[in-house]
Residue frames relative to the residue before (quaternion, step in Angstrom):
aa qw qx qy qz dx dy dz
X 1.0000 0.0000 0.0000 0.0000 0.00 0.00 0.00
X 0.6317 0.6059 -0.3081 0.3727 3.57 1.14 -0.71
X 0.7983 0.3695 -0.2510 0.4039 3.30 1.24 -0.76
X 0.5697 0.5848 -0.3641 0.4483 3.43 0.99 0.60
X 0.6842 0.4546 -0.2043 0.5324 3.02 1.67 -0.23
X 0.1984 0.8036 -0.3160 0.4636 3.01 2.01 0.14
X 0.6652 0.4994 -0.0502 0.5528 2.75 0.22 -2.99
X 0.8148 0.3790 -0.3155 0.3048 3.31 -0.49 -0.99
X 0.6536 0.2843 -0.4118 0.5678 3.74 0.38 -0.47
X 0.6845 0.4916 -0.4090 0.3500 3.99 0.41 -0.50
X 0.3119 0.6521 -0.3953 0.5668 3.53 1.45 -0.17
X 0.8029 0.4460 -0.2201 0.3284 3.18 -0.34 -1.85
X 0.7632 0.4547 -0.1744 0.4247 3.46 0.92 -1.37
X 0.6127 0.4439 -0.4021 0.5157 3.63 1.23 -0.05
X 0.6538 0.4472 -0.4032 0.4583 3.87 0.94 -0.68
X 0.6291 0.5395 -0.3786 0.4121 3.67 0.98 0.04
X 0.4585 0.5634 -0.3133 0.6117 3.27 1.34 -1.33
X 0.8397 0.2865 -0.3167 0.3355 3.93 -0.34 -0.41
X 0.7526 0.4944 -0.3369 0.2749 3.07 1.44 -0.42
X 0.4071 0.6393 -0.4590 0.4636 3.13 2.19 0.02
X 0.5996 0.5633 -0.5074 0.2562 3.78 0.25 -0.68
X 0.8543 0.0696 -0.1695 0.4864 3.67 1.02 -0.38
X 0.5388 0.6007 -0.4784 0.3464 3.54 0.95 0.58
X 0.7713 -0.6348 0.0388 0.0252 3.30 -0.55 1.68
X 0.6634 0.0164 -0.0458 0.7466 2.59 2.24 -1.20
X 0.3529 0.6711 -0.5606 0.3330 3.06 0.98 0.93
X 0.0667 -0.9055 0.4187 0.0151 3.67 -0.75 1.32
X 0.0177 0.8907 -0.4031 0.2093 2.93 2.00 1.40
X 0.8668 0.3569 -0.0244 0.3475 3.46 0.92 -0.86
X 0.7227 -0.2347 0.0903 0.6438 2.62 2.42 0.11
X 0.4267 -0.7488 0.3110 0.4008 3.24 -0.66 0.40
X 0.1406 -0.6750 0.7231 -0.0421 4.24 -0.38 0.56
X 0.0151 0.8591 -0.5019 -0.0986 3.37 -1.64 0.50
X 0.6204 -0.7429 0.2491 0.0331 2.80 -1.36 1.74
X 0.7571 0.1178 0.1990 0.6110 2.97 1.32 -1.24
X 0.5308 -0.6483 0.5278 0.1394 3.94 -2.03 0.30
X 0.3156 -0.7347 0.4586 0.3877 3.60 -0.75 -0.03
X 0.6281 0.4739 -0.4714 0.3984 3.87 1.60 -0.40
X 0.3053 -0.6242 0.6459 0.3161 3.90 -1.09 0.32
X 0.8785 0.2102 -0.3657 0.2243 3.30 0.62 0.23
X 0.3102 0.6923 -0.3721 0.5348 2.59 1.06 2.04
X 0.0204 0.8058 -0.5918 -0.0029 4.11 0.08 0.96
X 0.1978 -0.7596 0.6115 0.0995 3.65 -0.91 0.89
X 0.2844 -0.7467 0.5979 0.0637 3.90 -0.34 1.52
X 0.0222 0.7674 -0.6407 -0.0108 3.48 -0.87 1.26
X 0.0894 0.6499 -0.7511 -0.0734 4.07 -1.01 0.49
X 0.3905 -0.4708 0.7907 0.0253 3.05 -1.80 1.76
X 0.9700 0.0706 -0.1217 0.1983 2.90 -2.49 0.67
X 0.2230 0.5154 -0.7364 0.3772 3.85 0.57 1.88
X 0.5518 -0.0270 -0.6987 -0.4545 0.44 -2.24 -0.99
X 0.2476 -0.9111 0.2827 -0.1693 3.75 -0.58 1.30
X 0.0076 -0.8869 0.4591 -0.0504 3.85 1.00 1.35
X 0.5499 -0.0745 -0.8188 0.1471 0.94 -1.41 2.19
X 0.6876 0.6311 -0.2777 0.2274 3.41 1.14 -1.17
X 0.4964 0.6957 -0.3473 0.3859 3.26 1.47 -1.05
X 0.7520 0.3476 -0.1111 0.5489 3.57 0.35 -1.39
X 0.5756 0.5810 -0.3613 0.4478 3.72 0.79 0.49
X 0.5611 0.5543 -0.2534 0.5600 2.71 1.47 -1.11
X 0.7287 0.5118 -0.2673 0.3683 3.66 0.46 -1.18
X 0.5689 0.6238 -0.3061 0.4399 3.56 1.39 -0.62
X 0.5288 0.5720 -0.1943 0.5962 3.29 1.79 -1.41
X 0.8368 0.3955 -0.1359 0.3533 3.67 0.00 -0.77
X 0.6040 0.4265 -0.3466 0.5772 3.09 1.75 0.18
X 0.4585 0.7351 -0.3617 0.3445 3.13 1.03 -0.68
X 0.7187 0.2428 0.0016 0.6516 3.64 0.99 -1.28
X 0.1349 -0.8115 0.4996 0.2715 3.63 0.78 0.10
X 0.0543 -0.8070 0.5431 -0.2255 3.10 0.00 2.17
X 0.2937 -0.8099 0.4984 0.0967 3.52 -0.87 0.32
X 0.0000 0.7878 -0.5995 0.1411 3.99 -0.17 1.19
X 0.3690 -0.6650 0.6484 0.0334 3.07 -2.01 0.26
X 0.0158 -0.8044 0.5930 0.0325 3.68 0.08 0.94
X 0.1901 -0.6970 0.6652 0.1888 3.54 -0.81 1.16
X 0.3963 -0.7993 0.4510 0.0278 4.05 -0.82 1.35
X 0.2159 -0.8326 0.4744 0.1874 3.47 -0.91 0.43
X 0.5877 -0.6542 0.2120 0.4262 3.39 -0.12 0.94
X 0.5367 0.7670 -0.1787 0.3029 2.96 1.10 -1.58
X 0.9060 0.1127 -0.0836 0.3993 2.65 0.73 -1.47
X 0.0437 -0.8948 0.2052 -0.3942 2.59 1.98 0.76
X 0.8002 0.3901 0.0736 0.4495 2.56 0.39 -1.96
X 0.6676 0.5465 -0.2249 0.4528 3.54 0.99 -1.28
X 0.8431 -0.0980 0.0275 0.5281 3.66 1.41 -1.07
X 0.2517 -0.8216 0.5088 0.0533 2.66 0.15 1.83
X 0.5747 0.6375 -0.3694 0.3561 3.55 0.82 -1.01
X 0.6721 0.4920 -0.2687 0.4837 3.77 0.74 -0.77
X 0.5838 0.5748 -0.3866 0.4235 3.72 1.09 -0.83
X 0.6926 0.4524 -0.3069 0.4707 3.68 0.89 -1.53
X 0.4623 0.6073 -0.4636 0.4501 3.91 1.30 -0.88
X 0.8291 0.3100 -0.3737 0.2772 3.96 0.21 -0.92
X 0.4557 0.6877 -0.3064 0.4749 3.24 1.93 -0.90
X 0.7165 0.3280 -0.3399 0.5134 3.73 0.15 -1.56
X 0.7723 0.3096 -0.4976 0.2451 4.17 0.02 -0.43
X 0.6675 -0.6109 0.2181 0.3657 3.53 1.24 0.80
X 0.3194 0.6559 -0.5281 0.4345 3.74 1.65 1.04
X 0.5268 -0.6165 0.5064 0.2931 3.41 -1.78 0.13
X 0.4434 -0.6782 0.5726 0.1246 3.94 -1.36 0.76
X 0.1567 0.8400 -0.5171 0.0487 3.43 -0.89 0.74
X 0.4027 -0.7979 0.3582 0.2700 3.56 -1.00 0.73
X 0.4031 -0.7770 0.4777 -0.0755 2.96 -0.89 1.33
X 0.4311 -0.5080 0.4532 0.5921 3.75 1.32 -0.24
X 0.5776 -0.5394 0.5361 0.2964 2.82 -2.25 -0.05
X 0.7943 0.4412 0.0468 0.4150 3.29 1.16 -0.83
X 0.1102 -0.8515 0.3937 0.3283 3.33 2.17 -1.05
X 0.1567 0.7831 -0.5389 0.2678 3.75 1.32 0.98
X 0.2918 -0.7413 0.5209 0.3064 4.34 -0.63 0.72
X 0.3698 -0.7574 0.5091 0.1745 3.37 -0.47 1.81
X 0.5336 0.6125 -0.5123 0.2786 3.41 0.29 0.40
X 0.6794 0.4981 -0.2231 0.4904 3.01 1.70 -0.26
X 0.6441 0.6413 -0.2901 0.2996 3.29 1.37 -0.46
X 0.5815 -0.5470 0.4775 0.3670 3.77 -0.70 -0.54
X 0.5864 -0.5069 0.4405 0.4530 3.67 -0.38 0.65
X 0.8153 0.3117 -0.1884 0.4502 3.75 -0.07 -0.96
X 0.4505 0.4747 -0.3929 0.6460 3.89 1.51 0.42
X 0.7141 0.5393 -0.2312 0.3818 3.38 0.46 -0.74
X 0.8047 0.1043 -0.1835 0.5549 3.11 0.74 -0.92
X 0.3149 0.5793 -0.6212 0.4234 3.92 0.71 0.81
X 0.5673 0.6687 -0.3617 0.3164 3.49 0.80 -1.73
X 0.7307 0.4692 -0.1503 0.4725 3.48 1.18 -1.89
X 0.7051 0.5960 -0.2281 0.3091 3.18 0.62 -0.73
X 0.4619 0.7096 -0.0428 0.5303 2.94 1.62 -1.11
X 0.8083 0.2421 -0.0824 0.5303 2.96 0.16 -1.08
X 0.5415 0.4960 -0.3758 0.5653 3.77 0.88 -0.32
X 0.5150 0.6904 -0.2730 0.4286 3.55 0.82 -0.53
X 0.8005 0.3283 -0.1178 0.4874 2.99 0.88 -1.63
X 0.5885 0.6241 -0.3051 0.4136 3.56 1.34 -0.27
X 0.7348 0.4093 -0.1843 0.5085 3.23 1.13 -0.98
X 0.5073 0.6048 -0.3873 0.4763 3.54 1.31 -0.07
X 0.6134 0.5118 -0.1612 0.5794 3.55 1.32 -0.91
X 0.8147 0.0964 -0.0724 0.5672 3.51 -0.13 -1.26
X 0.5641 -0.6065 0.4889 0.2737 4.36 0.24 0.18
X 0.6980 0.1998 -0.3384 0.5987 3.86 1.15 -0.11
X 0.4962 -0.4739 0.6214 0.3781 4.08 -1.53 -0.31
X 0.4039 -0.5912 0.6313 0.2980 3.73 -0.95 0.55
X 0.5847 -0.6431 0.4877 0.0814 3.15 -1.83 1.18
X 0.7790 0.3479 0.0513 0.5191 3.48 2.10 -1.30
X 0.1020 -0.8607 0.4913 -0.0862 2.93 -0.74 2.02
X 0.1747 -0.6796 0.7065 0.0923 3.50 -0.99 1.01
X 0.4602 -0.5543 0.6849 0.1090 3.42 -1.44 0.96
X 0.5018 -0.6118 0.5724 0.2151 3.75 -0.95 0.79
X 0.8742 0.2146 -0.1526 0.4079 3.48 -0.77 0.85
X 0.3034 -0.5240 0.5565 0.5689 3.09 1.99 -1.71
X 0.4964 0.5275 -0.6319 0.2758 4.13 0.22 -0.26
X 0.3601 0.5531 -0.7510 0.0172 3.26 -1.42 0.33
X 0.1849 -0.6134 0.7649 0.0662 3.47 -2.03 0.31
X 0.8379 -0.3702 0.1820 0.3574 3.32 -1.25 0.37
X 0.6217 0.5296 -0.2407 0.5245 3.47 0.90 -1.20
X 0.5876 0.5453 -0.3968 0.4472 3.77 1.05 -1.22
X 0.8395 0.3919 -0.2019 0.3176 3.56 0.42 -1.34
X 0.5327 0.6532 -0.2498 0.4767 3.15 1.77 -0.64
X 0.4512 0.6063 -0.2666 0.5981 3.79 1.55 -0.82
X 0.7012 0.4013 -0.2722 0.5226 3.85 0.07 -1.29
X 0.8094 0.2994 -0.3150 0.3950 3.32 0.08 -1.06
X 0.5077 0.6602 -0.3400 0.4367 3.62 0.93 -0.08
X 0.7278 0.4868 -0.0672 0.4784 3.43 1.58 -0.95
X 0.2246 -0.8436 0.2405 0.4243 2.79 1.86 -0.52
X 0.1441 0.7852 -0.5285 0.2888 3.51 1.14 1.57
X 0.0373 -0.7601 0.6143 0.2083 3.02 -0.94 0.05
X 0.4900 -0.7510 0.4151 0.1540 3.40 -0.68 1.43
X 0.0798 -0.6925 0.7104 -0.0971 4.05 -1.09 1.31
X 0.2914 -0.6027 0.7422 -0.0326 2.96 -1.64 1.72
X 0.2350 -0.6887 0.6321 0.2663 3.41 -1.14 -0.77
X 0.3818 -0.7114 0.5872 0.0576 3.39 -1.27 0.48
X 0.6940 0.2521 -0.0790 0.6697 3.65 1.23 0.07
X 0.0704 0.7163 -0.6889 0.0860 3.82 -0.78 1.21
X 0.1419 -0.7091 0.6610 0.2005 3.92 -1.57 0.69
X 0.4754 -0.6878 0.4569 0.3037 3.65 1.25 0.87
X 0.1395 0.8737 -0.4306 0.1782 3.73 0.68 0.73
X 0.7021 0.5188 -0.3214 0.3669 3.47 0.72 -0.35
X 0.6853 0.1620 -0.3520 0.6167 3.61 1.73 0.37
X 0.2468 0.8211 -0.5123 0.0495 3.77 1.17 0.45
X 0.6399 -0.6184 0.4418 0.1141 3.57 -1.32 0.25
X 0.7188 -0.4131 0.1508 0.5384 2.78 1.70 -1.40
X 0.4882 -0.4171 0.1936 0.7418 4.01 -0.05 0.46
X 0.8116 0.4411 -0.3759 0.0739 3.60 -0.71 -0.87
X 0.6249 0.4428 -0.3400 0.5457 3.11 1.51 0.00
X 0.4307 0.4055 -0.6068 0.5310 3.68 0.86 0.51
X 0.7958 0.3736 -0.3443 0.3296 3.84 -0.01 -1.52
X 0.3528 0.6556 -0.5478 0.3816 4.14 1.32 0.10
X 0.9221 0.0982 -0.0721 0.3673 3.40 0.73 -1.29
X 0.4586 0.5194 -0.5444 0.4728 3.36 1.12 0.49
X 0.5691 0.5905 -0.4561 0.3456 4.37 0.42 -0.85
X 0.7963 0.4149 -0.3548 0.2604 2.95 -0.10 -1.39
X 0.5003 0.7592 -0.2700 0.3169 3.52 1.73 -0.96
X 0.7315 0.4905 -0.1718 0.4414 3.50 1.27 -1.35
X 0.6839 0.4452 -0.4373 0.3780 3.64 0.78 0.53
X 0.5358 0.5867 -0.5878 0.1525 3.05 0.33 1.29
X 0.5874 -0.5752 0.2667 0.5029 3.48 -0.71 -0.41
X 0.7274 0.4631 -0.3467 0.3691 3.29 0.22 1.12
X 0.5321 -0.7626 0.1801 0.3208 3.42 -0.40 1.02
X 0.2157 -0.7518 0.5578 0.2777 3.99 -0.39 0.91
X 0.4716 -0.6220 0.6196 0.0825 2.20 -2.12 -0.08
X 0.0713 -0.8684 0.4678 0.1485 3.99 0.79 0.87
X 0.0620 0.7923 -0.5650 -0.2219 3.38 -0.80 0.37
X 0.1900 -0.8028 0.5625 0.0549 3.55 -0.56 1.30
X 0.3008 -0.5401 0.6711 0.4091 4.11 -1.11 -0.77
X 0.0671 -0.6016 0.7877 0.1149 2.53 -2.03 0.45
X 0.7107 0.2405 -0.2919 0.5932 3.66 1.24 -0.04
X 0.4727 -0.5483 0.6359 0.2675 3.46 -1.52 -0.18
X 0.1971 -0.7977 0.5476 0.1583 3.74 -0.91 0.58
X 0.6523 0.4925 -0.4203 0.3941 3.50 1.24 0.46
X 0.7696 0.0517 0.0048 0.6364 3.39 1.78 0.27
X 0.4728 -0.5698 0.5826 0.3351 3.81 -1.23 0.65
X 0.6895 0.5473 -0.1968 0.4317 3.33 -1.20 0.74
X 0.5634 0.5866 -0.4360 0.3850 3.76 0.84 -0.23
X 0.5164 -0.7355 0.3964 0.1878 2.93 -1.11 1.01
X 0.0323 -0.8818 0.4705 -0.0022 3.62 -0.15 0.96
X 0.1598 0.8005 -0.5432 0.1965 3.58 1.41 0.15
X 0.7059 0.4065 -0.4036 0.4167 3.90 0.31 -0.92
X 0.6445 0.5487 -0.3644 0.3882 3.74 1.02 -0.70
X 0.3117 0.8534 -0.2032 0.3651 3.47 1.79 -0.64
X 0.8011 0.3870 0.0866 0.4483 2.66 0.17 -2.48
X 0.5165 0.7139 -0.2806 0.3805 3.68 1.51 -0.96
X 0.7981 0.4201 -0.1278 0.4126 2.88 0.67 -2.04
X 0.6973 0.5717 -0.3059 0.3056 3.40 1.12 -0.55
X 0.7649 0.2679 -0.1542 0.5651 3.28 1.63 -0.72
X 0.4131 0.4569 -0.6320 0.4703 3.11 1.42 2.01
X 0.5766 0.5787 -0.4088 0.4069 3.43 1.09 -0.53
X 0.7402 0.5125 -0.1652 0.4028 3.59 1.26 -0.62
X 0.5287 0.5301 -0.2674 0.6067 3.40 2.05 -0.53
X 0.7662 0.2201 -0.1096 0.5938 3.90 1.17 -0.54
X 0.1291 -0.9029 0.4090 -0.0277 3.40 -0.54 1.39
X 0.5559 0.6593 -0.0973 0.4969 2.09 1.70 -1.51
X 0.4521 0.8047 -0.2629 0.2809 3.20 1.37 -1.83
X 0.0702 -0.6203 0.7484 0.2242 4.16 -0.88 0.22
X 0.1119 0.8164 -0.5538 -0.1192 3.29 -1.29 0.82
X 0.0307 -0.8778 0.4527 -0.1538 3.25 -0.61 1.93
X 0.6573 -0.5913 0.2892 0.3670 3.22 -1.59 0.97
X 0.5525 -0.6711 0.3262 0.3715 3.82 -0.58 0.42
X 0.4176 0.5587 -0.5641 0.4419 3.71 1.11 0.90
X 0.5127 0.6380 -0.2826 0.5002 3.43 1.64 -1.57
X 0.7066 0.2538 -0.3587 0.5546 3.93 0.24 -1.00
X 0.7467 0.4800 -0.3765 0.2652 4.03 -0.41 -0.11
X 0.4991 -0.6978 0.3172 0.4042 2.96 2.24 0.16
X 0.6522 0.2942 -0.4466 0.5373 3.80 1.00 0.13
X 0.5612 -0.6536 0.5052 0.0519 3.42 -1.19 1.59
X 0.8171 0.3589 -0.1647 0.4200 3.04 0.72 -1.52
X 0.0352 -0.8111 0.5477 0.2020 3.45 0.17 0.92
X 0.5675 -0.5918 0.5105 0.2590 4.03 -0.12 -0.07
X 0.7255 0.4505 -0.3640 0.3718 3.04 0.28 0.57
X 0.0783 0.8793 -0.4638 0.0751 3.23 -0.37 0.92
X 0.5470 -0.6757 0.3032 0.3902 3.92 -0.97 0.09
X 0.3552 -0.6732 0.4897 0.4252 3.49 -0.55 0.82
X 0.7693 -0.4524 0.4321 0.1297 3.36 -1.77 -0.06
């Protein structure tokens, strides 16, 4: 009887062990953060730009309501348009690293892993003159080594607590079906939307567009800030070079 119950709890403990590597607030593997203490505070995240047209749409949107966001970047493309990075930096939003490649580090080797990071920091600070402070993990995968890398870099790893499954959406309302209902609680989220695509420059995000605009417009009241702004440190570090 002992050894089936063995199997069975050892079962149990590997299907968990895998499901922390990409469940969001799951801080099995470290700590990474998910979420604020002000509810009336909402922290806008877009994963995988910089992105033409949508990127700089977005920014047109986000002034409009003078809103505050965080765009976690891919090097790559990074690289391809710088001119759009300094566009989010100069209208006074926050920069994160995103990998160089958007490859799920759970799969990688330590020394893949943290090239990925490096890299890409590389490309950020070539562009804007400092390295960004804020890492998102592709997909969410990280494992120890992933988080151990970041902190080694001096990143500081962000999950999210709120998702509008954008990256095969249909249209704004079926992102804002499942991001709304999320934002009444009594603590501050964290949304993570796209504004790029990581299987190509160029993805069409128009519905993610249309999202953000009629959340900025469902929440007035709402503060919406970059996720240095929700953790209470203002001064994110990063600034354009000269």
């Amino acid at each position: 009887m002992l050894l089936p119950l063995i199997s069975v709890f050892s079962a149990a403990a590997a299907s968990y062990a895998g499901y922390a590597t990409m469940a969001p607030q799951s801080q099995l593997y470290g700590r990474t953060l998910t979420h604020g203490p002000d509810p009336d505070q909402i922290a806008l995240t877009f994963d995988d730009g910089p992105n033409d047209p949508h990127t700089l749409r977005l920014l047109d949107v986000l002034a409009q309501h003078e809103a505050k966001a965080t765009f976690f970047l891919v090097g790559k493309y990074v690289r391809q348009r710088p001119d759009i990075v300094r566009a989010i930096v100069a209208a006074g939003h926050e920069i994160g690293n995103h990998t160089y490649s958007h490859p799920n580090l759970i799969f990688l080797p330590r020394r893949r892993v943290r090239q990925e990071l490096e890299d890409c920091n590389k490309a950020l600070a070539d562009e804007l003159g400092h390295k960004p402070v804020l890492f998102r993990p592709p997909f969410g995968g990280r494992r120890p080594a992933v988080l151990s890398v970041a902190r080694d870099l001096g990143l500081k790893p962000v999950m999210w607590s709120v998702t509008g499954y954008d990256w095969n959406a249909t249209s704004a309302e079926s992102i804002l079906t499942k991001v709304a209902p999320r934002l009444k609680s009594r603590r501050a989220e964290i949304v993570l939307l796209h504004d790029g695509g990581h299987l190509a420059f160029g993805a069409d995000r128009s519905h993610t567009v249309e999202a953000t605009r009629r959340l900025l417009e469902m929440y007035p009241n709402k503060r919406f800030v970059s996720i240095s702004m929700l953790a209470g440190n203002p001064d994110k570090g990063i600034a354009l070079k000269d």
